[in-house]
N, C-alpha and C positions, 0 to 999 in steps of 0.2 A: 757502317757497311761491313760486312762480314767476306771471307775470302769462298768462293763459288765450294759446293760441293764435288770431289768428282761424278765426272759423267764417263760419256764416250774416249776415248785415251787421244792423246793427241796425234795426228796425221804422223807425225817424225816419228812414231812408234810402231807403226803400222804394217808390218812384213809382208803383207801380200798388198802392197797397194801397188799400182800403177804406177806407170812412169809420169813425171812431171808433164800437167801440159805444155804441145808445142809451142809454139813462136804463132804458127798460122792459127791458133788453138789460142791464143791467148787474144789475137787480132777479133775473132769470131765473140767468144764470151765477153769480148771489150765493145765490139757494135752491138752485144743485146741488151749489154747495160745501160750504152749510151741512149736509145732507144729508149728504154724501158725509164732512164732518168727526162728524157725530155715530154713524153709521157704523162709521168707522174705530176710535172708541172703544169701541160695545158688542165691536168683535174684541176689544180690548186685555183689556177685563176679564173676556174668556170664556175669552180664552187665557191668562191668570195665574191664572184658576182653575184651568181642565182639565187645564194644565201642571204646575201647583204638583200637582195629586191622582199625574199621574203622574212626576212627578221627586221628589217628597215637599214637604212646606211646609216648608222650612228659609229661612234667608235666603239661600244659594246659591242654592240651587234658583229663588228667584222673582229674584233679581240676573239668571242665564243666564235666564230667560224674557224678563226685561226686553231686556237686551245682544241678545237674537238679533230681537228685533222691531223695537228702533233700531236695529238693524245693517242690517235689510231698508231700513226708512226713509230712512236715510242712502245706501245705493247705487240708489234709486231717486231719492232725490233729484239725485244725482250723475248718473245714467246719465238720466233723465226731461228734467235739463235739456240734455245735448248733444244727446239728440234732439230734445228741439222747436226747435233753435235752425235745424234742418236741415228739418223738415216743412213743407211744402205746406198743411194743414191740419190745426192743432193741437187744434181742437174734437172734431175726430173722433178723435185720438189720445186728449184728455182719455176722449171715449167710451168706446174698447177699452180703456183705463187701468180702467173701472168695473166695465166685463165683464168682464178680467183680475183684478180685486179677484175676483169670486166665483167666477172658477173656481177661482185658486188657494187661497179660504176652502175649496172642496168638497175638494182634495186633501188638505185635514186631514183630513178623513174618513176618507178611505184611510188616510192614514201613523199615524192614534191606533194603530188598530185593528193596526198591526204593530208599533209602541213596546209597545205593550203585553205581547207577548212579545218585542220584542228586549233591554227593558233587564233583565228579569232574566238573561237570558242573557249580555249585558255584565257584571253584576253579579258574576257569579262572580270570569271572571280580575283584574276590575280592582276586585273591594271592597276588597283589600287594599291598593288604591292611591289613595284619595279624591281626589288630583289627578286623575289619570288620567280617575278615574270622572268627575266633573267634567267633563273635558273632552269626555269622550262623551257627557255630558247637552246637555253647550252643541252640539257637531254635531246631535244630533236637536231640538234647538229650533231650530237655524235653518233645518235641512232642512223642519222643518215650519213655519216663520211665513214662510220667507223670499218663496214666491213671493207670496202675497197682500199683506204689510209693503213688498214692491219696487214693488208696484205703489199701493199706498196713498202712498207715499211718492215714485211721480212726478206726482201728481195736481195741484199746487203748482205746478209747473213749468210745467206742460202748461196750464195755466191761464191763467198768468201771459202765457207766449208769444203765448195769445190773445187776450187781454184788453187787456193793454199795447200799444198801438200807437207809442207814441213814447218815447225815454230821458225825458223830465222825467216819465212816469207812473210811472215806477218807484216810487219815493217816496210819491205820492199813490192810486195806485191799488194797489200792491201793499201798501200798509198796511191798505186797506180787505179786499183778499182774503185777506189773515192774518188778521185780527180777525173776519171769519165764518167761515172754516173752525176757529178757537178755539173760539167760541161754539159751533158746533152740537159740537164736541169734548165741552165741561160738558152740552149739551143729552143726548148722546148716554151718558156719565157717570150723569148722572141716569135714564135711562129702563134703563141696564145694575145700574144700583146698587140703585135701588129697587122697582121696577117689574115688568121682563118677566122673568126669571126665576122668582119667585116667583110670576107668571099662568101663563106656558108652560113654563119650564123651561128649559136652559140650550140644548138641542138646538133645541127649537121656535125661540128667540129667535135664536140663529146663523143656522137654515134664514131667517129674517125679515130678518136682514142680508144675506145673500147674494139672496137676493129684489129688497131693495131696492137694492142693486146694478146687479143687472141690469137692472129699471127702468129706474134712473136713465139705464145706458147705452143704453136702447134710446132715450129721449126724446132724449140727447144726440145719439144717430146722426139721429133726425126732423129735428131743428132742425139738425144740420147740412148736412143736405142743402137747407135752405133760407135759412140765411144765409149771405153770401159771407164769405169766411175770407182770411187775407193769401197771397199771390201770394212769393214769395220770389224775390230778384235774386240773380246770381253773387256771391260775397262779394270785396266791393270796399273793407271801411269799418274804421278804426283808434276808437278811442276816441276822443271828441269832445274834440279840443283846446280848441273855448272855453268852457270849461264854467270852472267857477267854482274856486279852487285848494280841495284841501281833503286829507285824509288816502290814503296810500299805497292800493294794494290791497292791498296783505298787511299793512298795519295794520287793516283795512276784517276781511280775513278771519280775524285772529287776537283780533281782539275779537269777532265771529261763537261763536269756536271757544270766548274764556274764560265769554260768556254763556250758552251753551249750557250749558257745564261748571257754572257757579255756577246757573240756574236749578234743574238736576236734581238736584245737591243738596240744596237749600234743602226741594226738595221730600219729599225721603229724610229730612234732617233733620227737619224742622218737625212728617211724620208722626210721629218718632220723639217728639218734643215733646208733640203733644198726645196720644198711648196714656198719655203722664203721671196722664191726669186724666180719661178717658173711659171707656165700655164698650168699647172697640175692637170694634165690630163691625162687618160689610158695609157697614151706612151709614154710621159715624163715616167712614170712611175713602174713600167717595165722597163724603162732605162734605167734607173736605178738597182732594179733587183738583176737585169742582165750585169750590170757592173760589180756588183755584189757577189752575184755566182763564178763568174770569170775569174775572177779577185778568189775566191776560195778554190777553184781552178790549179790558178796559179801557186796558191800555197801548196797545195798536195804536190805538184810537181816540186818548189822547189823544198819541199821536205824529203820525197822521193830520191832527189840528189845531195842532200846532204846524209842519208842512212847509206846509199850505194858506196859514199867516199868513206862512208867508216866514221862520222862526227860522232862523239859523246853525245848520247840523246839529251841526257839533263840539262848540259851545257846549253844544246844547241837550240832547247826549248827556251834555255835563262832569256838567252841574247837573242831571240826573234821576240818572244812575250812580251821582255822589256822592250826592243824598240818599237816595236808596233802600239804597245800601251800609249809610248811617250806620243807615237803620231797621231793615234785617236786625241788624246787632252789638246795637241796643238790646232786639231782639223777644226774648230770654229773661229779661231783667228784666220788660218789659213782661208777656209770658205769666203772669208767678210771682207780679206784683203783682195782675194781674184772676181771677187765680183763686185768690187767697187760700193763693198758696204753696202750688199744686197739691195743691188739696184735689177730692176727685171731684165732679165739675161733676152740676148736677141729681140730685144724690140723693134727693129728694124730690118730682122732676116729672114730671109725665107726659110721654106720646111725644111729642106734638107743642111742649111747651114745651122739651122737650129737645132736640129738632130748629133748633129759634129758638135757642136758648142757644151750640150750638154754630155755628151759621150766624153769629151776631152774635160771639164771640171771632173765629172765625177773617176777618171783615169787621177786626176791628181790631188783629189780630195779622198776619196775611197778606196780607189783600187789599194794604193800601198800599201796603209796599213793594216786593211781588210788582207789581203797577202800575207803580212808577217803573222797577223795570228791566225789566218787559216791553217798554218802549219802546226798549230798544237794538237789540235786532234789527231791529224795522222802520224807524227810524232809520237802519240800515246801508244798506235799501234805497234809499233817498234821498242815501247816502253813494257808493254805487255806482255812481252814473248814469255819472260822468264815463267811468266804467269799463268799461260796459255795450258789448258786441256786440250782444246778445239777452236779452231780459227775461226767457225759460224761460232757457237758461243760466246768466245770474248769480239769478237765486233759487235754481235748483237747487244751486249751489255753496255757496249760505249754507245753505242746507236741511240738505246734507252736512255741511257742518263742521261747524253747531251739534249737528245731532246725532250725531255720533261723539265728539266732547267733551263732550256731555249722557250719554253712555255712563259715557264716564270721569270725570265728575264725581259720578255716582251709585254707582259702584263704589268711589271717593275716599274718598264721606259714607258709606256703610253699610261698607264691611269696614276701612280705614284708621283714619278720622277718628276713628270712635265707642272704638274699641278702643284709637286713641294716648291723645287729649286728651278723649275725654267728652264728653256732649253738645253741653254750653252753649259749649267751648272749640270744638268743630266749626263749631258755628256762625258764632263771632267769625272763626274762618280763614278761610270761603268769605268773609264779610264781608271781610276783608282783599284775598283773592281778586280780589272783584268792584272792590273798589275802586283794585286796580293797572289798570283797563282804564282811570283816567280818564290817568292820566300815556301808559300806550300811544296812545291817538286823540286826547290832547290835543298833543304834541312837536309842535314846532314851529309849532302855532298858538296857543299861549296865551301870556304870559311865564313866563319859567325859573323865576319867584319863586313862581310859581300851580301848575303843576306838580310844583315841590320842595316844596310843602305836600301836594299831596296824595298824593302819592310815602310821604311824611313818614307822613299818616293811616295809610294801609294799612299800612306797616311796625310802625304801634304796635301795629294790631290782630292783626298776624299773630304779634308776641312776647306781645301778651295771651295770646293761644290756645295759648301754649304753656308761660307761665308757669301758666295757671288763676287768674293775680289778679280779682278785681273781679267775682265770678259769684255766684250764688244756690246755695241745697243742691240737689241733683236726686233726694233723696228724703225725701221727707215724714215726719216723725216725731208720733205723736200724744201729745200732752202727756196726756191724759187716761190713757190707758193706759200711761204711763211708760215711752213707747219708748226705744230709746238704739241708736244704729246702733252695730255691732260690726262690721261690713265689706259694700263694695256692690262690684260689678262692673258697667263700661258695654263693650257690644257689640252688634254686628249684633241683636241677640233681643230686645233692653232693656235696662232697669237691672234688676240682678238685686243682691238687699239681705237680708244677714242682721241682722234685730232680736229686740232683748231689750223684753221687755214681761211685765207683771204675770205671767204663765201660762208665758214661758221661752221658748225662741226659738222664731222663724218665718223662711221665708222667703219675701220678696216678690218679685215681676215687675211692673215697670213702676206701681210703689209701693202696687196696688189691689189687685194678686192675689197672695193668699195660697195657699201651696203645703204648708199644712202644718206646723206646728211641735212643739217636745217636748210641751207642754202638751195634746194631743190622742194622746199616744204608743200609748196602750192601743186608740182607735179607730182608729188609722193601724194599728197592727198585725194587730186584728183581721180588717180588711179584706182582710190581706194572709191569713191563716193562713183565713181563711173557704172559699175555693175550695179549699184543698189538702185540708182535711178533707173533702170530699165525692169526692174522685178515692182508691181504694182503694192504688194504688202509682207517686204522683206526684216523676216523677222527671227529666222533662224539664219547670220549669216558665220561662214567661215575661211581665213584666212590662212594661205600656206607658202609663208615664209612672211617674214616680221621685219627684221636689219633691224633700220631704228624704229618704227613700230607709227611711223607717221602716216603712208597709207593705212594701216588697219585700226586709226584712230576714224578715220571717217567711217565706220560703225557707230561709234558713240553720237545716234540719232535718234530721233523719233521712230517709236513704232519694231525698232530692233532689242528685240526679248532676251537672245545672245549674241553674243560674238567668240567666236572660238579661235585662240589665234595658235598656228604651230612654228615653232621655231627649232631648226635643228641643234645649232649651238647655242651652247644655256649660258654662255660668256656674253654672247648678242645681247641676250635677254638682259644679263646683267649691266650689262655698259646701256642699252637704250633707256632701262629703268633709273638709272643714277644720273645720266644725263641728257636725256632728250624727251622728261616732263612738259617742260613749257611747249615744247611744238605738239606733243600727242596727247593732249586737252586731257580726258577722264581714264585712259584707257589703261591705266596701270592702275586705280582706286576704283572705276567704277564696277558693283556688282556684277555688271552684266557682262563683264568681258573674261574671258580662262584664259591664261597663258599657258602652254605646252611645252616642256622640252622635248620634240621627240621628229623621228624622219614624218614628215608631212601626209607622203604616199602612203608611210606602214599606218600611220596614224587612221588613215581614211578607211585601209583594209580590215582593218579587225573593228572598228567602232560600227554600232547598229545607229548612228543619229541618222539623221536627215536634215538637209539645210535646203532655205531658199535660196540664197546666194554663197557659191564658193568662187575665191579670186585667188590664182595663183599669182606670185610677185614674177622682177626680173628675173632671168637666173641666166650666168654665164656660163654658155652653151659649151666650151670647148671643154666644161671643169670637168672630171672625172666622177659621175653619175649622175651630173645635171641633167642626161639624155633622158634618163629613167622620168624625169616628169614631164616630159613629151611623146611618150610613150602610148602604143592604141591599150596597152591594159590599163596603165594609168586611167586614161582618159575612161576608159569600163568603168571603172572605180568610182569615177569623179559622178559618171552619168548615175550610177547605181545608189550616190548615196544625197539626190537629187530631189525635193518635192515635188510634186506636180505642180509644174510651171516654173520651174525652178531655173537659175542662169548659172552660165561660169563663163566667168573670164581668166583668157591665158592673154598674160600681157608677152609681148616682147621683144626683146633688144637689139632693135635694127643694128645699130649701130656695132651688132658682136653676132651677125647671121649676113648670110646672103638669101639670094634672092632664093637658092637652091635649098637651103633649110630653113626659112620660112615655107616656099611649098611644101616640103616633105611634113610641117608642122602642118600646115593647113591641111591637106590632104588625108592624115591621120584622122585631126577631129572629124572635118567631114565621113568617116567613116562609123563613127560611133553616133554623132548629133543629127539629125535631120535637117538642122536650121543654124548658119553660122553666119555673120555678120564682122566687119570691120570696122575698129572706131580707132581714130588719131587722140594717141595719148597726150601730143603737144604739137607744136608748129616748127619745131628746133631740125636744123638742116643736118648736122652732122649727128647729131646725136638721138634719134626719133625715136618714138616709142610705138607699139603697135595693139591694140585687145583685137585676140579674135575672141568673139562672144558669140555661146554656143547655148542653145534653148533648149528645155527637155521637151515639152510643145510648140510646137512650131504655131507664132501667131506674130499679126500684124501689130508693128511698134503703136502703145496707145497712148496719144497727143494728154490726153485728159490723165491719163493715169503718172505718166511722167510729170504735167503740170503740180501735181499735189504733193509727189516727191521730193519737188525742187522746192517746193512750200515750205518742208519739214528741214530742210536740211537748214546748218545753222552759218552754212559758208557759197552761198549760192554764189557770188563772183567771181570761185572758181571756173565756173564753164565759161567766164568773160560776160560782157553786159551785149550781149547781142539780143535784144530783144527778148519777151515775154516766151514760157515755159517751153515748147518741143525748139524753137528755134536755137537754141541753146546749146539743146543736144546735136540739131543737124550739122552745124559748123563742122564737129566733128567726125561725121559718120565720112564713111568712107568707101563702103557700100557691101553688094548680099554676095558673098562668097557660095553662096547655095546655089542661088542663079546662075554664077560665074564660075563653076567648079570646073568649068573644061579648064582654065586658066589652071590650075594645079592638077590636073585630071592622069599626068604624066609622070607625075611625082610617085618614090614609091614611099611606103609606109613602115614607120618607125617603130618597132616592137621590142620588147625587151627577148627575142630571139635575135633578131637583125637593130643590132642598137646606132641605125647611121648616121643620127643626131652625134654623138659621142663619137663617133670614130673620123668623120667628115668633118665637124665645126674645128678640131685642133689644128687639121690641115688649112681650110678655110684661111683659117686666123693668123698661119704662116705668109697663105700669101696674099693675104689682102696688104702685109707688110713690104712686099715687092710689089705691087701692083700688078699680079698673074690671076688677083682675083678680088672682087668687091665686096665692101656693106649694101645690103640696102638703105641706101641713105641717100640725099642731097637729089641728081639727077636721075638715078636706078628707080627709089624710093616711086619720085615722080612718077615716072614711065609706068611703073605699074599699075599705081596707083588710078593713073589714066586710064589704062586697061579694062581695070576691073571695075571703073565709071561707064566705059564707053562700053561692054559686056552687058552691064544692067542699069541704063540710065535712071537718072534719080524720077524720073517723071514715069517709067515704066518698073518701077522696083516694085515687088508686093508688099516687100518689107514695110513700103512706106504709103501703102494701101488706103492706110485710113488717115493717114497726114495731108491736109488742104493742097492741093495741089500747087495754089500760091505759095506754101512755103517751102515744099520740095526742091526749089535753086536756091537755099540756103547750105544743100552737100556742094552743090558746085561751087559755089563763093569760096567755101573753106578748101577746097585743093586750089583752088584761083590763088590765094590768100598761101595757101603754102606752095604754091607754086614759084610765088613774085620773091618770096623771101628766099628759094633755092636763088632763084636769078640772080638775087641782090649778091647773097653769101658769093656765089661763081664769076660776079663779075661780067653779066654777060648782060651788059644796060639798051646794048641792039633791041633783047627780047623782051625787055620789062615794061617799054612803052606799050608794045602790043597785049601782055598779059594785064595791065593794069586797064586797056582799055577792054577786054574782054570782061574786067571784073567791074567795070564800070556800069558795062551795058546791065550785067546780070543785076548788079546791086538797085539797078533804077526800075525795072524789071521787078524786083521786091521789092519795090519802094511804092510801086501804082498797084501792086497788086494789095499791098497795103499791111503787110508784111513789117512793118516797120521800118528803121534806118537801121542795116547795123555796120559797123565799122571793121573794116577791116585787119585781122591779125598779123602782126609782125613776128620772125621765124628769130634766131641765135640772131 
C-alpha cells in the first residue's frame, strides 16, 4: 500500500469554511445516520433471505450474498470517499447517497424477476461445473446488491467530509459517527429479524426501506439548502507535519484491513458456536448479530472516551487488542462451561425467558470481547489524523479495507477454517490472528521485549489451532442414553456426528438435530415406500432431504428407473454412506439411484426433469429456512416439475407443529393441488407423523393398482399384516382434506413473502415448553383427526370411490387403533373399555363382511 495522492486539502486548512456544527446540528446528522444505519440492515436480511431462496440455502450460496454486498460496501466506501474529499457540498451528496440507496433497492425489483429465469438457464451448461455455477451465482448477486450496497457504503464518507471540519475531529468525532451508524445497524437488525416481516411481509418491509430512504433524502436536501456547507480551496496541503509521531500509514491501513478480517469471522464463527445449543431459528440468529452490533457499539463509545481523555492511541490499541484477543481464544471454554457443555439452552422455557437466556450468554460470551476490539477501528480514526487530507477520504479508505478483508475473513472462517482445524481450533487461529495486529501498530513504539511477548502470544495460539491441544468436545454425548460418538465431521453446515445410543445409531447436526437413526428403520422406511404405493407405475422418483438415507432406500424397487436423492449437507451424505449401509440396502451402489449435494428447493427450480413421485422428509419447522419448503412457491415448483399423475408427499412432524401450522401447511398445498389426502405415518402417541399427499390429477385411490405395488415391493410387513393389498393401506389413511378443507379454510397461507411457518413455529416451540401452547399430538392429534373423519366419512369419501365398500371401516379401525393407544399412553382406562368396544364392533363388521381378520395396532 502506497500513501494516498493529494486531493482536496484538508477541512483544518480551509479559510472560508463555516463554523463548526452545532450541538443541535450534530443531534440531527446523528438521527439520519442512525436511520440510514438501521436501514441499511433491514436490506442486508431481506437480501440474504430472497437471495439464499433464489441461489438455494447452502453455505455457498449465503457466503456469495454475503461477498457481493461487502463487495458493494467496500467500493463505495472507496469511491464515496475520493469524492467527497472534491465536493463543494457534501450534505447534499450524503442526500443523493439516500436517494441513490432506494433507487438502486427498486432495481432489485427488476433484476429478481429475471434471475428467476436466467439461473435455470445457467444451470444447465454450468451444473456440471459447480465452480463455474458459482461463479455465475456471485456475478448475479452483485449485479443485483451492488448499486444500492455502493451507495450504502458511501454514506460514512460523505458524512464524515461533512461533519468533520478539522484533522484532530477525526478521532473524536468520527468515533461518535461510527457508533450511531452501528446502533441504528442492531436497531434496524432487530425490527428485520423480529418484527416487520412477520406484520408486512418481506415485499411490504423492503417497499418501507426504500420509502424511508427517500425521506430521509428528501429532508437531507431541505436542510441543505439551509445550512452552509464547506466552501473548498485549490488543494495546497501535505499531511500535518506537527502532529504527534505515531504509526505508519500503511501500518494504520493494514491493521484496518486484519480487524476487519478477524471481526467477520468471529462473527461466522461464534454463529457457528451457538447453533451448538440453540433452536436456530430467525431470531436466534438476529440475536446474535443484534449482540454483535451492540458489542461494536459499545467499542466506538468506549474508544470515543479514551481519545476525549487524551490516551496514547498505540498504547490504548496494544491493551484493548490484546485483551480482547485473549477473551476471544478463551470464549469456547467459556461458551462449554455456561452451558453446561452445550447442553440445549431453555428446554424448558418459555419464549420470552428464552429470548433473555440467550440475550444474557451472548452479553457474556460476545459482547466483551467483541467491545475490546470494536475499538480498533475507531482508534485508527484518531491514528489517522496525522495522515489525513480529508476526513471523507481517509474514513472512506478504512471503510474499504476493513471491508474487503471482512470479506476474506468470513470466507477464511466458514469454508477454510471450519473444515481444516474445527470449530474451537478456528476460533483460537483468528484469536492468534487478531492478536498479531499488536506487534504490527505497536513496532517501534513500544520496547522490543513487549512486542516479542506478544509476537510470542499469538504464535502459541496460532500452533494451538493447529495442534487442537487444550479444547472442549464439540459434540455432546448423553450419558443417560449411553451415547458413544463413533465419528463427527466440522464444515461450513455444522458438526455433523454419527452416535450409538441405546436404540442403535443416529445421526446428529449441530449436536440437537436428529436425522434419523437405525432404531427408527421400519418408520424411516415406511415413509419412504408410502408415496410409491399410491403412484400405479412410479418410475421417475425423487427425494428431498436424505439424513440417513433409510427412507429413500425404499426406492430401490421394482419398476423405479431412478431415484434422485438431495441432501443439503454433504457431511450427511458422508456419515450415512460410511455408516448406515446395512439398513439402506442398494441405495448408495445401486445404478439407479444419484445423490446430490445441494438445497432441495434450488435443486427442483433450475432442473428441466420430471418425476412421478417427489417426497419431501421431516424437517424441523422452527429451524431457520425450514419454512421455505412449506412454502405456496415451493409447493409451484414441486407441482410444476410433476408427471401426469404424478404424487407428492410432505410428511410432517406432529410432534414439532401445532395444530395452527399444520393448517396453514395444509391450506397452502390445497391451494396449488386439487386433491390432497392424509395418511398416518405410524400409531406412536407423542411423537406422530403425518403425509399430506397431494395429486397432480385428481383420481379415485385404485384397490387393483395399489395391490401390484405392494406385490413389488420387497418389504411389504411394513404396512403391518392387516390383510391382503388396499386393506393395508386404509389402516393408515386418515382421510380427503379436499373434501374437508373448511377444516383449514381459515388458515392463511405461507409464501416466501409472508414466511409464518418460520417466524410462528420458533415461538410455538417456546411454548409448547410452558404449556401456553400444544403439538399436535396424543389428544389434539385425536380431535382432529376425528374431524376430518367425521367431515368426509370413510363410506362417503370419493377418495375411496372405488374401494369395496366392505373395506372402507378399515380407516376407521386405524383411528379406533390409535385412538385406544392415546388412551392407554394418558392413562385414562374409564375410556378405553368403550373405545375398544367400538373397535370391536367395527372389526366384526369386517370380519362378516369378509374383509378379513385384521388385528389391531398398538401406539409408543
Amino acid at each position: 500500500m502506497t500513501d494516498p495522492a493529494p486531493s482536496s486539502p484538508s477541512p483544518a486548512h480551509r479559510s472560508t469554511d463555516p463554523p463548526p456544527p452545532s450541538p443541535a446540528w450534530w443531534w440531527g446528522i446523528g438521527a439520519a445516520l442512525f436511520v440510514s444505519g438501521a436501514i441499511s440492515l433491514v436490506y442486508q436480511v431481506l437480501w440474504m433471505r430472497r437471495l439464499g431462496l433464489l441461489f438455494g440455502n447452502t453455505s455457498q450460496a449465503a457466503a456469495t450474498t454475503l461477498t457481493a454486498f461487502f463487495l458493494g460496501l467496500a467500493l463505495g466506501g472507496h469511491f464515496g470517499g475520493r469524492l467527497a474529499a472534491r465536493l463543494k457540498r457534501p450534505l447534499r451528496a450524503y442526500a443523493a447517497a439516500e436517494i441513490g440507496i432506494a433507487l438502486g433497492a427498486a432495481f432489485y425489483f427488476a433484476l429478481m424477476g429475471a434471475y428467476r429465469s436466467i439461473v435455470p438457464v445457467i444451470s444447465g451448461p454450468l451444473g456440471d461445473h459447480p465452480a463455474l455455477f458459482l461463479g455465475a451465482k456471485f456475478l448475479l448477486g452483485v449485479v443485483v446488491l451492488l448499486p444500492a450496497s455502493l451507495m450504502i457504503g458511501a454514506t460514512l464518507p460523505l458524512v464524515g467530509e461533512y461533519m468533520l471540519r478539522s484533522r484532530d475531529q477525526l478521532g473524536r468525532g468520527g468515533t461518535v459517527l461510527y457508533a450511531i451508524n452501528t446502533l441504528g445497524a442492531a436497531f434496524g437488525t432487530w425490527l428485520a429479524g423480529f418484527y416487520l416481516p412477520l406484520a408486512l411481509g418481506f415485499d411490504a418491509t423492503y417497499r418501507l426501506a426504500m420509502a424511508g430512504n427517500l425521506t430521509l433524502g428528501a429532508i437531507l436536501l431541505i436542510a441543505g439548502r439551509l445550512v452552509p456547507e464547506s466552501v473548498p480551496l485549490p488543494p495546497s496541503v501535505a499531511p500535518d507535519p506537527g502532529a504527534a509521531p505515531g504509526p505508519s500509514w500503511n501500518r494504520v491501513r493494514w491493521l484496518a484491513a486484519l480487524s476487519g478480517a478477524v471481526t467477520l469471522a468471529l462473527e461466522v464463527l461464534w454463529t457457528h458456536m451457538f447453533s451448538q445449543v440453540l433452536h436456530n431459528s430467525v431470531y436466534t440468529f438476529a440475536i446474535i448479530l443484534i449482540s454483535f452490533l451492540l458489542a461494536l457499539t459499545a467499542g466506538s463509545w468506549l474508544a470515543h472516551r479514551r481519545i476525549r481523555a487524551g490516551a496514547d492511541g498505540v498504547r490504548t490499541v496494544v491493551v484493548l487488542l490484546g485483551a480482547g484477543s485473549l477473551l476471544v481464544a478463551l470464549s469456547p471454554w467459556t461458551f462449554y462451561a455456561l452451558t453446561g457443555g452445550l447442553r440445549y439452552l431453555a428446554d424448558r422455557q418459555g419464549w420470552g425467558a428464552y429470548l433473555a437466556l440467550v440475550f444474557a450468554l451472548a452479553a457474556v460470551v460476545i459482547v466483551p470481547p467483541t467491545t475490546l476490539l470494536g475499538t480498533v477501528f475507531p482508534l485508527l480514526l484518531k491514528l489517522s489524523e496525522k495522515h489525513a487530507r480529508s476526513a471523507g477520504r481517509t474514513v472512506g479508505d478504512l471503510v474499504a479495507i476493513n471491508t474487503l478483508a471482512a470479506i476474506a475473513g468470513s470466507l477464511l472462517a466458514g469454508f477454510a477454517l471450519l473444515s481444516w482445524v474445527g470449530l474451537w481450533s478456528a476460533i483460537r487461529f483468528v484469536a492468534g490472528l487478531s492478536l498479531l495486529g499488536v506487534p504490527l501498530i505497536a513496532a517501534r513504539h513500544l520496547p522490543g521485549a513487549s512486542v516479542a511477548r506478544w509476537s510470542a502470544a499469538a504464535a502459541g495460539l496460532l500452533v494451538l489451532s493447529v495442534t487442537g491441544w487444550g479444547q472442549p468436545p464439540v459434540v455432546r454425548l448423553d450419558a443417560d442414553d449411553e451415547e458413544v460418538l463413533v465419528q463427527q465431521w466440522e464444515g461450513p453446515a455444522g458438526v455433523v456426528a454419527v452416535v450409538r445410543n441405546t436404540s442403535g445409531l443416529v445421526i446428529k447436526v449441530n449436536n440437537h438435530y436428529t436425522l434419523g437413526g437405525s432404531g427408527s428403520a421400519e418408520d424411516e422406511r415406511r415413509q419412504g415406500l408410502l408415496p410409491l404405493l399410491l403412484h400405479p407405475h412410479p418410475a421417475e422418483v425423487f427425494y428431498l432431504g436424505m439424513g440417513t438415507g433409510i427412507t429413500a432406500s425404499a426406492a430401490i424397487t421394482q419398476g423405479v428407473r431412478r431415484a434422485t436423492v438431495c441432501e443439503l449437507v454433504p457431511d450427511v451424505i458422508t456419515a450415512a454412506r460410511a455408516h448406515f449401509a446395512p439398513f439402506t440396502g442398494a441405495l448408495f451402489t445401486d445404478p439407479r439411484t444419484r445423490i446430490i449435494a445441494e438445497d432441495g428447493r434450488m435443486f427442483l427450480q433450475v432442473t428441466d426433469e420430471r418425476y412421478d413421485v417427489i417426497v419431501s422428509d421431516l424437517f424441523v419447522p422452527w429451524e431457520a429456512r425450514a419454512g421455505n419448503l412449506y412454502s405456496l412457491e415451493h409447493f409451484r415448483t414441486v407441482r410444476d416439475r410433476l408427471r401426469p399423475g404424478g404424487v407428492f408427499a410432505q410428511w410432517l412432524p406432529c410432534y414439532q407443529m401445532s395444530r395452527q401450522e399444520v393448517a396453514i401447511v395444509a391450506r397452502t398445498l390445497l391451494e396449488v393441488f386439487p386433491q390432497v389426502t392424509v395418511w398416518r405415518g405410524d400409531w406412536k402417541v407423542n411423537s406422530p407423523t403425518l403425509a399430506l399427499v397431494a395429486v397432480l390429477d385428481p383420481a379415485p385411490l385404485d384397490p387393483e393398482a395399489v395391490k401390484r405395488r405392494i406385490a413389488t415391493t420387497s418389504d411389504p410387513a411394513l404396512l403391518g399384516s392387516l390383510g391382503p393389498g388396499v386393506t393395508r393401506l386404509l389402516w393408515g389413511y386418515c382421510g380427503n382434506l379436499s373434501a374437508a378443507r373448511q377444516l383449514v379454510s381459515d388458515a392463511p397461507i405461507n409464501s416466501d413473502d409472508h414466511p409464518l411457518i418460520e417466524y410462528l413455529a420458533p415461538i410455538t416451540h417456546r411454548r409448547a415448553n410452558t404449556r401456553r401452547a400444544s403439538w399436535l399430538t396424543g389428544e389434539t392429534l385425536i380431535a382432529w383427526l376425528e374431524e376430518l373423519q367425521a367431515a368426509v366419512p370413510p363410506e362417503r369419501d370419493p377418495y375411496l370411490a372405488r374401494v369395496p365398500e366392505a373395506l372402507r371401516g378399515h380407516a376407521r379401525a386405524g383411528l379406533l387403533s390409535h385412538r385406544g393407544a392415546m388412551l392407554r399412553r394418558a392413562g385414562r382406562t374409564n375410556e378405553v373399555a368403550a373405545n375398544d368396544e367400538a373397535m370391536r364392533e367395527v372389526l366384526i363388521r369386517l370380519i362378516r363382511a369378509g374383509s378379513g381378520s385384521p388385528a389391531p395396532l398398538s401406539g409408543e
